[in-house]
C-alpha positions in Angstrom: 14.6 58.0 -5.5 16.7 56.6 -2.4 20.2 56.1 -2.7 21.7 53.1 -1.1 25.2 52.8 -0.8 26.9 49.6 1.1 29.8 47.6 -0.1 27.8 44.7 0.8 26.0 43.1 -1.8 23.4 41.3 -0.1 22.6 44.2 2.3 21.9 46.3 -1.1 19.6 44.2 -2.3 18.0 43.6 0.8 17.3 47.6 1.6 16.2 47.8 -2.2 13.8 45.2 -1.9 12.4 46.8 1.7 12.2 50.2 0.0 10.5 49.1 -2.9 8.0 47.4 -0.8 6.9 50.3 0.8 6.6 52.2 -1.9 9.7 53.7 -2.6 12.3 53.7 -5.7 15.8 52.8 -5.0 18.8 53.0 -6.7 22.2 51.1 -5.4 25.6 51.8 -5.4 29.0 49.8 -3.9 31.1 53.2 -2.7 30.5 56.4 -2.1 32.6 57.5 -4.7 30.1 56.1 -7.5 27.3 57.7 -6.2 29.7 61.0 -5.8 30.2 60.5 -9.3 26.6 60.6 -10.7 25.1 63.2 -8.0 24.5 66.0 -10.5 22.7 63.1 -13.1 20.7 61.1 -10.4 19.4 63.6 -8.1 18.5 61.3 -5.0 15.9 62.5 -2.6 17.5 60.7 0.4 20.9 59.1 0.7 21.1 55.7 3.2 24.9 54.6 3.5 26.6 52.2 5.3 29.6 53.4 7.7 32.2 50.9 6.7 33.0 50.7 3.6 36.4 50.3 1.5 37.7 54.1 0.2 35.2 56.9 1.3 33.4 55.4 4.6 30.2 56.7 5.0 30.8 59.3 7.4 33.1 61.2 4.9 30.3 60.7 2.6 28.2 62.4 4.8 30.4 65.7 5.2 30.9 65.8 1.4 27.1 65.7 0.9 26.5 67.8 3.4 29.3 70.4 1.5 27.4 69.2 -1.9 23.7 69.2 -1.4 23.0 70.6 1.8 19.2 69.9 1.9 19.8 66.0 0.7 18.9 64.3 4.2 21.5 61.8 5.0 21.0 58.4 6.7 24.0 56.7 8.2 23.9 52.6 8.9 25.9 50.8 11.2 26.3 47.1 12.4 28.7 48.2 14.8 26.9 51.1 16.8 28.7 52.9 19.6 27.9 56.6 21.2 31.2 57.9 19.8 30.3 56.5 16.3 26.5 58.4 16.1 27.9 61.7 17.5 31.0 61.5 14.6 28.2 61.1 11.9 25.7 63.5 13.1 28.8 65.7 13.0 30.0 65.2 9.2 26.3 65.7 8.4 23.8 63.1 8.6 20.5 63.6 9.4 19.7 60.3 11.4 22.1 57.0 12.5 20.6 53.7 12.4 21.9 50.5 13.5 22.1 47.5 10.9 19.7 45.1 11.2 17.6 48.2 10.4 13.7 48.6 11.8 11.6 48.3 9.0 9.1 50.3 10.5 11.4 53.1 11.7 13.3 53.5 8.6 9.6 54.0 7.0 8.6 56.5 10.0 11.9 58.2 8.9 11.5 58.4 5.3 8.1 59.5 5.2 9.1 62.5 7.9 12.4 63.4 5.2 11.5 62.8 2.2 7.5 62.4 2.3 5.4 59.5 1.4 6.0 57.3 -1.7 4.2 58.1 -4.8 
């Protein structure tokens, strides 16, 4: 299961729909703090969150994954990307940094090298 965490409604539903086209199960969440909140329970194999978002941004989702579940592989989204932006995520943990509209294609290339192919 892929966790997707964005504020933005539409943008949720738009990632679920991609991921469940190639193959892939998602489960959505508005903050970072609800996902925080059923970690233990839902057990994600990969975590895709937006930077900016309202409370917890992504990034310091990222670093309290990273303290959490180590070995969860973290992807962090942004419609705003900048050099200064990639190199603060990749330091609070995540594992790749995409920019919003996201490549289909490459976010499958991505998942299938993190998290293997659907089943």
């Amino acid at each position: 299961m892929i966790a997707v965490v964005d504020d933005d409604e539409p943008i949720r539903s738009a990632l679920a729909r991609l991921l469940r086209t190639i193959g892939y199960e998602a489960r959505l969440y508005a903050s970072a703090e609800t996902l925080l909140a059923e970690l233990p329970r839902s057990s994600p194999s990969c975590v895709l969150t937006d930077i900016q978002m309202p409370g917890m941004n992504g990034l310091e989702l990222a670093r309290e994954l990273s303290r959490l579940a180590p070995a969860l592989p973290v992807l962090v989204m942004t419609a705003y990307p900048s050099l200064a932006s990639r190199e603060l995520a990749l330091a609070a943990g995540a594992t790749e940094y995409l920019t919003k509209p996201l490549d289909d294609l490459l976010l499958e290339d991505w998942l299938r090298e993190a998290v293997g192919p659907p089943v």
